[in-house]
The first five atom37 places (N, CA, C, CB, O) and aatype in JSON, in Angstrom:
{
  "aatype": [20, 20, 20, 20, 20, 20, 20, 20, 20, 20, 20, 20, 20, 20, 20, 20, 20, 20, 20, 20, 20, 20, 20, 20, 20, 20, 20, 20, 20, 20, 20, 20, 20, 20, 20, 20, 20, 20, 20, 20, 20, 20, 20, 20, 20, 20, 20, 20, 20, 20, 20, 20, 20, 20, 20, 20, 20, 20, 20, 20, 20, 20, 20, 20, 20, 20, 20, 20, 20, 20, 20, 20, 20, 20, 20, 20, 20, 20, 20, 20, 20, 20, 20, 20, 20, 20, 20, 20, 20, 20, 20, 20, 20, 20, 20, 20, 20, 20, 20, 20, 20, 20, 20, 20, 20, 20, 20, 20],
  "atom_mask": [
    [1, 1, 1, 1, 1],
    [1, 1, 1, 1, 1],
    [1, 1, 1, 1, 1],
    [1, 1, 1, 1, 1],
    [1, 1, 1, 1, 1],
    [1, 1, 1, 1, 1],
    [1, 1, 1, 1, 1],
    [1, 1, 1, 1, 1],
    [1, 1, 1, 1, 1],
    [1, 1, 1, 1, 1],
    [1, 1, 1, 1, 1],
    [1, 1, 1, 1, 1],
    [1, 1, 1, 1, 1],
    [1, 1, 1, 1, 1],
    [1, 1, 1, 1, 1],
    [1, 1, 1, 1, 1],
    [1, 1, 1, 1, 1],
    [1, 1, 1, 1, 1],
    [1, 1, 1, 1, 1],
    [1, 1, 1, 1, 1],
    [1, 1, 1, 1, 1],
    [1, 1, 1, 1, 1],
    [1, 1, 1, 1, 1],
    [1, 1, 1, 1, 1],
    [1, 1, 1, 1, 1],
    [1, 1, 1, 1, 1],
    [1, 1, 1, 1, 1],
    [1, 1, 1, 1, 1],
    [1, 1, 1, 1, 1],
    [1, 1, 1, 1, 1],
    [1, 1, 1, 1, 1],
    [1, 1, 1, 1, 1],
    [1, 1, 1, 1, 1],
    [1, 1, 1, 1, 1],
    [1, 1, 1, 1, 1],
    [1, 1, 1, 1, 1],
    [1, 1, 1, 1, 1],
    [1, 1, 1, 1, 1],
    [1, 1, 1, 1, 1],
    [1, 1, 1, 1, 1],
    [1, 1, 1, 1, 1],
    [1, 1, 1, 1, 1],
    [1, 1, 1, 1, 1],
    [1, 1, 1, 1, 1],
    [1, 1, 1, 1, 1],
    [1, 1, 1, 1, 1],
    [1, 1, 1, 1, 1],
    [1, 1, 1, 1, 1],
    [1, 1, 1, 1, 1],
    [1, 1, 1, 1, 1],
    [1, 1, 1, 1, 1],
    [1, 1, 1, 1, 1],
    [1, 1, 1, 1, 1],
    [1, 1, 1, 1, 1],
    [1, 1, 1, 1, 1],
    [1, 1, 1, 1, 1],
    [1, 1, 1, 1, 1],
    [1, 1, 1, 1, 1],
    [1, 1, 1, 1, 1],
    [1, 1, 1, 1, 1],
    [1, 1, 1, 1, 1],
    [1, 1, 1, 1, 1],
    [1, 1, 1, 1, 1],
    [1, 1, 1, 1, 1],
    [1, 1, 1, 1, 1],
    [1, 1, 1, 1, 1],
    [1, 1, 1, 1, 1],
    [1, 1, 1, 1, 1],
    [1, 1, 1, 1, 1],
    [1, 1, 1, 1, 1],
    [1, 1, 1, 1, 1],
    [1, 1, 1, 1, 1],
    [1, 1, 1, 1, 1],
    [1, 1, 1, 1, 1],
    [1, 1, 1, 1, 1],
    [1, 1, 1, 1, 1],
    [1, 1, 1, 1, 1],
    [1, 1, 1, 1, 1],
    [1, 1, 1, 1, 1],
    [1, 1, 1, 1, 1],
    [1, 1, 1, 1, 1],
    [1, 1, 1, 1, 1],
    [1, 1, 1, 1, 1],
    [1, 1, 1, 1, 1],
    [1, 1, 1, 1, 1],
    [1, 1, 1, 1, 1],
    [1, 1, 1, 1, 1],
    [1, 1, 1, 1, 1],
    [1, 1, 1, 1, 1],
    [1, 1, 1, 1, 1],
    [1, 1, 1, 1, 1],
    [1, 1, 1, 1, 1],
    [1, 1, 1, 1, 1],
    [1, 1, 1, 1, 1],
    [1, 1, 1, 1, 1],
    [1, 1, 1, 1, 1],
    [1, 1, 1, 1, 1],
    [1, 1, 1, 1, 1],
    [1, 1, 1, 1, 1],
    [1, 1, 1, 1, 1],
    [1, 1, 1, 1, 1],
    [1, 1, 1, 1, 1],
    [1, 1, 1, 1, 1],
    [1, 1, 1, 1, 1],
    [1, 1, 1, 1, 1],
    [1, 1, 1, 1, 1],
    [1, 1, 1, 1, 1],
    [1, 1, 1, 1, 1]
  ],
  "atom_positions": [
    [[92.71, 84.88, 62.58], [91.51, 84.56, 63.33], [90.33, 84.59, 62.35], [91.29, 85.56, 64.52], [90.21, 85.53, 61.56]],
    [[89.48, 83.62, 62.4], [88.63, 83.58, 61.57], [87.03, 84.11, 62.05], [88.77, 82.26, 61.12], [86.8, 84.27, 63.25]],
    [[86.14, 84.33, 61.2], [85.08, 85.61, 61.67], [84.43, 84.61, 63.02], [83.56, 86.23, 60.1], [84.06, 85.02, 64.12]],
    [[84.43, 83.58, 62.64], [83.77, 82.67, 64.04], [84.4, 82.71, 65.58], [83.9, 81.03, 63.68], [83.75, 82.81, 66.62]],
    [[85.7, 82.6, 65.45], [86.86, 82.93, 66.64], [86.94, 84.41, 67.04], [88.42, 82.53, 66.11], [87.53, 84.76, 68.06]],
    [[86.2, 85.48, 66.0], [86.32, 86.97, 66.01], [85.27, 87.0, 67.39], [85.76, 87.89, 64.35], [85.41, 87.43, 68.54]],
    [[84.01, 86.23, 66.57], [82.56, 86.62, 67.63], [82.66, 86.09, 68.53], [81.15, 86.31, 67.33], [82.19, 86.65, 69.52]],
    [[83.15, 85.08, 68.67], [83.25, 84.26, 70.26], [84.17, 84.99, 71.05], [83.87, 82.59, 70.24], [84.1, 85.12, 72.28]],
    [[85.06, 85.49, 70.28], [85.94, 86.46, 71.61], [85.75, 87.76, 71.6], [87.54, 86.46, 71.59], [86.54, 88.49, 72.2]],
    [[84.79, 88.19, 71.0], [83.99, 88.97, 71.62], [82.92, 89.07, 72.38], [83.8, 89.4, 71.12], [82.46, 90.12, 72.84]],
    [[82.36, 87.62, 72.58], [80.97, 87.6, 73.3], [81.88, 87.13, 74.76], [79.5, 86.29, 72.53], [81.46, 87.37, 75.89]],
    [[83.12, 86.46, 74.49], [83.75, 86.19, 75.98], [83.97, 87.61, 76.55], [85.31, 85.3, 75.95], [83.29, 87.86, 77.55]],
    [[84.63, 88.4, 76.19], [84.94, 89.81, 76.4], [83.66, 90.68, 77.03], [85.4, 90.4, 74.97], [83.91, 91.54, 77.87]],
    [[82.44, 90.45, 76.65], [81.07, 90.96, 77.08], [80.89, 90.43, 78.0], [79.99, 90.85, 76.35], [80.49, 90.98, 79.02]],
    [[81.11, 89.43, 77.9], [80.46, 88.08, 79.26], [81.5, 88.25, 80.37], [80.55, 85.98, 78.67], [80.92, 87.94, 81.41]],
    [[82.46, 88.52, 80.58], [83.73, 88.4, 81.37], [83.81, 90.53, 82.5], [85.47, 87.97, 79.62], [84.13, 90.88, 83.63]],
    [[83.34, 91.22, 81.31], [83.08, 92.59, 81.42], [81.81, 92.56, 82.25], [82.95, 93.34, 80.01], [82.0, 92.75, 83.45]],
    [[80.7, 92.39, 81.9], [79.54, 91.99, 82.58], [79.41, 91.3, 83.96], [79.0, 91.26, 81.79], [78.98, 91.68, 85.05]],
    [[79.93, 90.15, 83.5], [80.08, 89.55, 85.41], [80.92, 90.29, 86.07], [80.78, 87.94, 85.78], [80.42, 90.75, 87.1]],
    [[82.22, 90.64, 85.82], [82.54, 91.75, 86.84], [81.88, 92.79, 87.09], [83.54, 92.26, 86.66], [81.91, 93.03, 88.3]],
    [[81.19, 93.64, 86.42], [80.49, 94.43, 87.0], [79.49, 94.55, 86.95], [80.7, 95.18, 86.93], [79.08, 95.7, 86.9]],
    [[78.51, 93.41, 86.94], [76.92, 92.97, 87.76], [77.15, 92.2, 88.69], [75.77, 92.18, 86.95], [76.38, 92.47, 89.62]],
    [[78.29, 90.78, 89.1], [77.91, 90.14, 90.37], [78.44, 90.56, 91.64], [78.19, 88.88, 90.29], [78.19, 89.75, 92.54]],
    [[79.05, 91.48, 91.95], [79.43, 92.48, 93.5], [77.4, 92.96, 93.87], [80.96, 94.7, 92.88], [76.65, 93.03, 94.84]],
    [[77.35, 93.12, 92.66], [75.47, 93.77, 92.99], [73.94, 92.43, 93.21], [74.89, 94.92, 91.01], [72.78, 92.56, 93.62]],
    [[74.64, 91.39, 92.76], [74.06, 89.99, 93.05], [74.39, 89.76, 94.7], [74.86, 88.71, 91.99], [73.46, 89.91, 95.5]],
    [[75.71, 89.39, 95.17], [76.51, 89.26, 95.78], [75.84, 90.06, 97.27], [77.73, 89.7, 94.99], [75.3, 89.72, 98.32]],
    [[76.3, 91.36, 96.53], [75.93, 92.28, 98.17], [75.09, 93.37, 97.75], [77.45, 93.11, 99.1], [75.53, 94.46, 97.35]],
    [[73.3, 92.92, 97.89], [72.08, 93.53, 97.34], [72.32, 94.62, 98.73], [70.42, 92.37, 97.14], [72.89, 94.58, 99.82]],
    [[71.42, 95.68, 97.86], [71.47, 97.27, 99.0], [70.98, 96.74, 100.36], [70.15, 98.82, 98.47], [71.08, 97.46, 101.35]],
    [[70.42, 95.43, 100.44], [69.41, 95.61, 101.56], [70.5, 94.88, 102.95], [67.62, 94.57, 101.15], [70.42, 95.0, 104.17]],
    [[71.36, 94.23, 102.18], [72.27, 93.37, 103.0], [73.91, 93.92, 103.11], [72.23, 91.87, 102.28], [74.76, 94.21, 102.27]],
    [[73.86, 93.89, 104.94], [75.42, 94.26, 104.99], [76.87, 93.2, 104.66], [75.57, 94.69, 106.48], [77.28, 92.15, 105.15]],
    [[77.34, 94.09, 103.59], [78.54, 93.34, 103.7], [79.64, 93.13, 104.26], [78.86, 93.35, 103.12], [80.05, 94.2, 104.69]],
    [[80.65, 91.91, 104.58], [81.34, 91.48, 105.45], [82.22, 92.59, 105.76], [81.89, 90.32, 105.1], [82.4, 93.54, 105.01]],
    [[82.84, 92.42, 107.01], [83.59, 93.98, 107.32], [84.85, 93.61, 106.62], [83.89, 94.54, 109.18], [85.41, 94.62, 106.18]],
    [[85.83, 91.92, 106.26], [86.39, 92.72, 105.48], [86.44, 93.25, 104.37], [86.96, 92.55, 105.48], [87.53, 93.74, 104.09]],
    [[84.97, 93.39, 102.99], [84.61, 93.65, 102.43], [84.82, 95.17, 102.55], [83.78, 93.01, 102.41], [85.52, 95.66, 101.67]],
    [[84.5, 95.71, 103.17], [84.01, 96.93, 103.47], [86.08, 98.02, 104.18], [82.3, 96.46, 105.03], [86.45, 99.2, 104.14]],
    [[86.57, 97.02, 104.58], [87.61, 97.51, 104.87], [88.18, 97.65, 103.57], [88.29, 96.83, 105.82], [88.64, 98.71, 103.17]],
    [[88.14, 96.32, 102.71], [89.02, 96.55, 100.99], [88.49, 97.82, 100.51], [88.6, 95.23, 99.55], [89.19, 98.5, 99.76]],
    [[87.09, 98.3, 100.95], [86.56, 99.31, 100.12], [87.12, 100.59, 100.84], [84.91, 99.25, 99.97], [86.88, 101.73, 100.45]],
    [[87.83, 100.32, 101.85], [88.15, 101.81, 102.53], [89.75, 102.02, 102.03], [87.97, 101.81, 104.54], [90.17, 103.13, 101.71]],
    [[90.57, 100.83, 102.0], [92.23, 100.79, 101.71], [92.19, 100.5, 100.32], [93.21, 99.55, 102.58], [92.97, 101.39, 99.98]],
    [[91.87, 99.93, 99.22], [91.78, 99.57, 97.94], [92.8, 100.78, 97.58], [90.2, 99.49, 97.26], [94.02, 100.93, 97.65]],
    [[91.3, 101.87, 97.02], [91.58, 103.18, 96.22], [93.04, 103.89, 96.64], [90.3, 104.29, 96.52], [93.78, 104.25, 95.73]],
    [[93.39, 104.07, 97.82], [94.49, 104.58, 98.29], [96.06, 103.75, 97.44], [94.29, 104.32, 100.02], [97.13, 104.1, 96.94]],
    [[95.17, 102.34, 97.76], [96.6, 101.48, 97.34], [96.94, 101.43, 96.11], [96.62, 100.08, 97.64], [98.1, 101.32, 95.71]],
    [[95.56, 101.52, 95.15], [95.66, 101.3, 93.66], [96.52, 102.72, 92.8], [93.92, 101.11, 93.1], [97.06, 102.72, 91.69]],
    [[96.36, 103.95, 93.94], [96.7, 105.5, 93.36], [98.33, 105.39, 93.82], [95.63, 107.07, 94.29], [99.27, 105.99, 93.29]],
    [[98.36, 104.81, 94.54], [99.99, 104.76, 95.1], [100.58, 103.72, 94.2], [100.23, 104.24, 96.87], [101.8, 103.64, 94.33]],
    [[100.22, 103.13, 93.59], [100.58, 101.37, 92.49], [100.54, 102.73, 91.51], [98.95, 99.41, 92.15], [101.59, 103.34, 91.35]],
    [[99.5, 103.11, 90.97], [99.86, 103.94, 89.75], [100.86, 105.04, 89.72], [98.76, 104.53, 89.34], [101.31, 105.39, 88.63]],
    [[101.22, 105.58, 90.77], [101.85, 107.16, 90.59], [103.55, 106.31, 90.99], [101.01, 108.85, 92.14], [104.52, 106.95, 90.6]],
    [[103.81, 105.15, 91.62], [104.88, 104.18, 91.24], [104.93, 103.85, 90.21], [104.95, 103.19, 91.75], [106.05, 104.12, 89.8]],
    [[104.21, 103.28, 89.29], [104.2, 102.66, 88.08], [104.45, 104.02, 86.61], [102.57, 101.74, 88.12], [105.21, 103.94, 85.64]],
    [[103.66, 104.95, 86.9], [104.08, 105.9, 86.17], [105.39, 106.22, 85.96], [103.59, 106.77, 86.5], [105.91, 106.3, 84.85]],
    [[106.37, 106.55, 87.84], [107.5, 106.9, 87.38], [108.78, 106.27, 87.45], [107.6, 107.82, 87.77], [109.97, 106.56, 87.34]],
    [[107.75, 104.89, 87.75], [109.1, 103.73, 87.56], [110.3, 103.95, 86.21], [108.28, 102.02, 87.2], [111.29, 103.23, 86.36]],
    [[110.32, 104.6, 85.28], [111.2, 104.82, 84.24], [111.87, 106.19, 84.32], [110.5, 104.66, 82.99], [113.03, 106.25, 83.92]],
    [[111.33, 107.19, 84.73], [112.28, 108.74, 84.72], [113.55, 108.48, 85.31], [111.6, 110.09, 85.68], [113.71, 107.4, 85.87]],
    [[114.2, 109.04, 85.28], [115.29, 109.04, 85.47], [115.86, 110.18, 86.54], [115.72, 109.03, 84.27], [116.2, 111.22, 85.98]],
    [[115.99, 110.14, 87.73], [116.23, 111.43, 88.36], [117.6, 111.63, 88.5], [115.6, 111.57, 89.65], [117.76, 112.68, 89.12]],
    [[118.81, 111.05, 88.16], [119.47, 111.44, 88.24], [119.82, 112.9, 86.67], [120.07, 110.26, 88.65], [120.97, 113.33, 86.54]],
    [[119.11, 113.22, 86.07], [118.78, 114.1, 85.16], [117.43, 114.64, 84.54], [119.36, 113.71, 84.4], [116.42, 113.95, 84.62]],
    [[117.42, 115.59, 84.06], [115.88, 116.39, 83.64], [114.68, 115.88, 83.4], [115.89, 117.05, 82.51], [113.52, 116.3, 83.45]],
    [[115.55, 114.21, 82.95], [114.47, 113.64, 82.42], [113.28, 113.54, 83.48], [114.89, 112.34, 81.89], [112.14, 113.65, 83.03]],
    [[113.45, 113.35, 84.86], [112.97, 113.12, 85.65], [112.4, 114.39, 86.21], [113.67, 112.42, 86.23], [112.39, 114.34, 87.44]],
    [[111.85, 115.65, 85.66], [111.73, 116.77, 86.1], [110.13, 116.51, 85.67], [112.75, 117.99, 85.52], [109.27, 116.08, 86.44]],
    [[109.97, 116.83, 84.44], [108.4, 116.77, 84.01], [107.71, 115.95, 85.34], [108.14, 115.79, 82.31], [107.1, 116.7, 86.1]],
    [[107.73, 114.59, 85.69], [107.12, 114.13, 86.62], [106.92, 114.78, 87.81], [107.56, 113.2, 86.78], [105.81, 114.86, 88.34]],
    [[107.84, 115.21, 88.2], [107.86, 115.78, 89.64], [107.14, 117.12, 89.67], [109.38, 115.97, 90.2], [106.38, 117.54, 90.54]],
    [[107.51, 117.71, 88.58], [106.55, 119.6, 88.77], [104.93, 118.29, 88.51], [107.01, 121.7, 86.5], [104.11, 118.27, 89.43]],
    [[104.73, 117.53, 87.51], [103.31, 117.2, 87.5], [102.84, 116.79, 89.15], [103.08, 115.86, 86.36], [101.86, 117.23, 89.75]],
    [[103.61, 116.07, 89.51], [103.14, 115.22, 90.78], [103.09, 115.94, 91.9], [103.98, 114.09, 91.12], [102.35, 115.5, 92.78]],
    [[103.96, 117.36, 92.21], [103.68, 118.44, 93.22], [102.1, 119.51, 92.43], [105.52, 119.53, 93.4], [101.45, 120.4, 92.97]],
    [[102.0, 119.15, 91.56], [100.63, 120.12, 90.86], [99.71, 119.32, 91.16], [100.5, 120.5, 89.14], [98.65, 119.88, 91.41]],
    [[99.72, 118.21, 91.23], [98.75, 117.55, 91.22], [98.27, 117.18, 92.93], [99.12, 116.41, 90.26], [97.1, 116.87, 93.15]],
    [[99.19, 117.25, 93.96], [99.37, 117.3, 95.28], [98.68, 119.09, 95.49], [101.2, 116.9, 95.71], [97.56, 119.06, 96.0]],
    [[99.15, 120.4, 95.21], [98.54, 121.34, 95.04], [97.02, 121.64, 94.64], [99.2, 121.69, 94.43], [96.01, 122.17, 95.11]],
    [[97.48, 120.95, 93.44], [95.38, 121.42, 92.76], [94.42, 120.27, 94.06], [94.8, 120.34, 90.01], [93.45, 120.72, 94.67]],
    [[94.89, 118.92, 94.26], [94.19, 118.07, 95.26], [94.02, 118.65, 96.56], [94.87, 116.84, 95.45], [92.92, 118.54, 97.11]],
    [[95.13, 119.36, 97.2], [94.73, 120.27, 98.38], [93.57, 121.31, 98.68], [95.67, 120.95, 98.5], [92.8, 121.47, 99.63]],
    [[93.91, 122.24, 96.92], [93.13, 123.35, 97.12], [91.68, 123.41, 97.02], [93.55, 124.17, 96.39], [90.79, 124.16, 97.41]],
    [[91.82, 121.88, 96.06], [90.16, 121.63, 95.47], [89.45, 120.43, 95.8], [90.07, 121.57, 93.89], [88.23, 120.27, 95.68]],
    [[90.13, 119.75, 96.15], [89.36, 118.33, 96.96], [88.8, 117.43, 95.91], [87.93, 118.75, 98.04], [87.96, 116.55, 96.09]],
    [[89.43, 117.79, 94.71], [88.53, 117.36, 93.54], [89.58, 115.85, 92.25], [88.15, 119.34, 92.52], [90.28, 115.98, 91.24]],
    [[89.12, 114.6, 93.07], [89.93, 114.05, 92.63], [90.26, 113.82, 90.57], [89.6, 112.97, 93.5], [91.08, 113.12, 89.97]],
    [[89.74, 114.29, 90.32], [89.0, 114.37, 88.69], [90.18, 115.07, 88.22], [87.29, 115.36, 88.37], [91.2, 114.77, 87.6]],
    [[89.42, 116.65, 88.99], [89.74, 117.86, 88.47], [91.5, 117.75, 88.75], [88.81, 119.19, 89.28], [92.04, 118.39, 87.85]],
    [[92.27, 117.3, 89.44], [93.83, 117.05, 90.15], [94.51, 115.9, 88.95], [93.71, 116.15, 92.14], [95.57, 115.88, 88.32]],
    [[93.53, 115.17, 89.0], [94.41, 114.08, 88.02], [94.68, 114.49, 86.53], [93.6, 112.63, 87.9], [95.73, 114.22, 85.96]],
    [[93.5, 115.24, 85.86], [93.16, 115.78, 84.71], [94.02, 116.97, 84.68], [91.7, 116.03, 84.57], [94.56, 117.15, 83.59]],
    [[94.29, 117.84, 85.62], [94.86, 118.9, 85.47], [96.59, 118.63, 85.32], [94.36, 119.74, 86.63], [97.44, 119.27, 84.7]],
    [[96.71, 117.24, 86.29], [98.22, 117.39, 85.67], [98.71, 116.54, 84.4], [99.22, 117.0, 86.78], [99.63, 116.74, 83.61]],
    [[97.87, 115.63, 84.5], [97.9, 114.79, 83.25], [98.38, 116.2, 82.17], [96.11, 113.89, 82.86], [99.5, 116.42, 81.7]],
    [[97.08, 117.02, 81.99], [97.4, 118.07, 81.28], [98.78, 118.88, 81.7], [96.23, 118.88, 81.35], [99.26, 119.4, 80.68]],
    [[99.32, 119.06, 82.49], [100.73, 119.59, 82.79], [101.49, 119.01, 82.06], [101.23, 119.47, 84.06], [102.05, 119.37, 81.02]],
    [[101.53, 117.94, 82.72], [102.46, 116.63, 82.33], [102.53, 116.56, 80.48], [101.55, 114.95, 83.08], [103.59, 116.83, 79.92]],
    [[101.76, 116.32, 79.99], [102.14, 116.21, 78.5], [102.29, 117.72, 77.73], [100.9, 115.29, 77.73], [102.97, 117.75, 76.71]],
    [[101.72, 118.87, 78.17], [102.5, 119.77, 77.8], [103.97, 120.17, 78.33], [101.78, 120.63, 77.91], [104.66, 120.91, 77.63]],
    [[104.34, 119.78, 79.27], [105.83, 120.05, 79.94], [106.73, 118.94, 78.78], [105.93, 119.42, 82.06], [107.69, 119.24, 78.06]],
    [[106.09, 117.69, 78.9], [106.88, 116.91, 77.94], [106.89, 116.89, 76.08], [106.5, 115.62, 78.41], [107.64, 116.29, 75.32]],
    [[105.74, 117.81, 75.8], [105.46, 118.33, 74.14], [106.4, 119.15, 73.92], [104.04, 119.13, 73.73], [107.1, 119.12, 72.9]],
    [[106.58, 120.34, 75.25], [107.24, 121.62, 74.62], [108.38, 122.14, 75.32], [106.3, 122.75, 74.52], [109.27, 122.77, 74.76]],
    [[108.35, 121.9, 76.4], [109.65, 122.15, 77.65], [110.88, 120.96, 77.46], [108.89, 121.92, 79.55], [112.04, 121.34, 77.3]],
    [[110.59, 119.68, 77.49], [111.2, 118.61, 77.74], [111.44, 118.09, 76.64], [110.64, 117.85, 78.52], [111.25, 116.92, 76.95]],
    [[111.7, 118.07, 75.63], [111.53, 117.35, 74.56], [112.75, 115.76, 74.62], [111.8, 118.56, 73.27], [112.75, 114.95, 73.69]]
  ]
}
C-alpha cells in the first residue's frame, strides 16, 4: 500500500467511524420523539447483543472435558457478582479477570 492509499484509508475509517456515531444524533435531536420501533430496538438490542457474545465466546470449549470448565465457573461468577452488584462493568471485568487467571494457572 502506498503512503497515498495509507491516508485515504484512513480518512475513510474516520469518516465511516464518525457518521456512525454523529448521525443517530442528526436523525433523532433531544427535542424529537423517536419512532417506537426505534425505541423498542433500544430496549431488546443490548440483551440480544450479550446473549450473541456469551454464545460466541463459548462456541469452542468443549464440555464434554475440563476444557470447558474455565468458562462455566467464569459465567456462574459473572451471573453472581451481576446479582449482588447490579453493576454491569464491574461483572464483566471481574470475570473476564477470573476467566484468564483460571486459564493462565489452573487450566493450562
Amino acid at each position: 500500500m502506498t503512503g497515498m492509499q495509507s491516508i485515504i484509508t484512513i480518512f475513510a475509517v474516520i469518516l465511516g467511524t464518525m457518521l456512525t456515531r454523529f448521525l443517530p444524533f442528526f436523525i433523532f435531536p433531544e427535542g424529537k420523539v423517536p419512532p417506537k420501533f426505534i425505541t423498542y430496538l433500544g430496549t431488546v438490542l443490548p440483551y440480544a447483543v450479550i446473549g450473541l457474545l456469551v454464545v460466541y465466546c463459548v462456541k469452542d470449549a468443549l464440555w464434554t472435558s475440563f476444557h470447558g470448565l474455565p468458562e462455566l465457573i467464569a459465567i456462574l461468577f459473572i451471573i453472581v457478582i451481576h446479582k449482588w452488584k447490579k453493576c454491569t462493568l464491574l461483572s464483566i471485568g471481574a470475570g473476564t479477570i477470573l476467566y484468564m487467571v483460571l486459564v493462565q494457572t489452573c487450566f493450562r
